[in-house]
C-alpha positions in Angstrom: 2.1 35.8 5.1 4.4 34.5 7.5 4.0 30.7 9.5 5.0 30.1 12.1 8.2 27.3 12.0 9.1 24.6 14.8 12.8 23.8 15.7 13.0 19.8 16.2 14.2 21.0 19.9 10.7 21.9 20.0 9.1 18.2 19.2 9.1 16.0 21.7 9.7 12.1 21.8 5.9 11.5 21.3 5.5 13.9 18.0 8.1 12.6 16.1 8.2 8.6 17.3 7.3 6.7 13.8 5.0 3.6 14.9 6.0 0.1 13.6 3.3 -1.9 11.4 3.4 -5.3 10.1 3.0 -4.1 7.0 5.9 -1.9 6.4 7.4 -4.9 5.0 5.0 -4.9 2.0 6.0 -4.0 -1.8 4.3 -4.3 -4.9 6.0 -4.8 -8.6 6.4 -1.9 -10.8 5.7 -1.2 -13.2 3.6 -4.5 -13.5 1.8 -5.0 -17.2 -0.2 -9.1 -17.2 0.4 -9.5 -13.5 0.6 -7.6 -10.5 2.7 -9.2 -7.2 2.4 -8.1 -3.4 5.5 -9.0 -1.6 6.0 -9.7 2.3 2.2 -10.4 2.6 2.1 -12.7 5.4 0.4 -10.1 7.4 -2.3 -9.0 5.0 -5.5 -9.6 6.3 -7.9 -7.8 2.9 -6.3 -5.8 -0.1 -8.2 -3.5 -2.7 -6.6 -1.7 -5.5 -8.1 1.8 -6.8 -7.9 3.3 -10.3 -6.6 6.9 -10.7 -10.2 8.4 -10.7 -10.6 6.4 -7.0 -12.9 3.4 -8.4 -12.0 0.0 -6.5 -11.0 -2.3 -9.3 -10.0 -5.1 -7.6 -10.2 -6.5 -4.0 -9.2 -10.3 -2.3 -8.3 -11.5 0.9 -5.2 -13.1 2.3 -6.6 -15.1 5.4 -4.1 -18.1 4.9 -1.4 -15.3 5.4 0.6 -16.5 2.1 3.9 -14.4 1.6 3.0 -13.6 -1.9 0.2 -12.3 -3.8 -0.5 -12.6 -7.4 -3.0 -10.4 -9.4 -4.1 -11.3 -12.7 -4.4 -7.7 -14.3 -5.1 -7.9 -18.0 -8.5 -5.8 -18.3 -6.8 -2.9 -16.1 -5.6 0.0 -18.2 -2.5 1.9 -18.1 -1.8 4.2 -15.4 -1.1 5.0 -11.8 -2.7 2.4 -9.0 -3.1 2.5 -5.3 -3.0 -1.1 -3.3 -4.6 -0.8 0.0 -3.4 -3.2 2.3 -4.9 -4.0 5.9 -3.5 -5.7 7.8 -3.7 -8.3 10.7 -3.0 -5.5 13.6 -5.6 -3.1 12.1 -3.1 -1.1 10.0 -3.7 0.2 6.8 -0.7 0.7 4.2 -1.0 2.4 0.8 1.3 1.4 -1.9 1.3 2.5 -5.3 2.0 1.1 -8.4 2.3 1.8 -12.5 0.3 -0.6 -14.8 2.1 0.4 -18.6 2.1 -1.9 -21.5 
């Protein structure tokens, strides 16, 4: 089969503009083991965070807009993590994160 391609001379401004969240600021420790930390979470309204198999494990708020967040995390197992951050605007940012030994 052949697809078709696009030049960037065919994208306009619109299809390649990148919007701006409050939460591209965000970062997350790893890999983390007894403790997990959210960094640059001043604009992190809710959080959840998802096991590899998609299970929420964990979720909290961040209504006093703190700058840091720190997650106790001795009963997760090892593996691979998503933290779903949304945030103050309505965004929603996706980080991921190791939990290892």
């Amino acid at each position: 089969h052949s697809f078709p391609t696009r030049r960037s001379s065919d994208l306009g401004d619109e299809d390649t503009a990148v919007e701006n969240t409050l939460l591209d600021e965000a970062y997350c420790t790893t890999p983390f083991n007894q403790t997990l930390v959210l960094f640059n979470t001043q604009h992190v309204l809710t959080y959840e965070v998802i096991n590899q198999v998609g299970v929420q494990v964990m979720q909290g708020d961040n209504r006093a807009g703190a700058p840091r967040i720190e997650l106790s995390t001795p009963t997760l197992g090892e593996g691979l993590y998503l933290i779903r951050l949304h945030g103050t605007d309505g965004s929603v940012r996706t980080l991921r994160a190791i939990r290892s030994r």
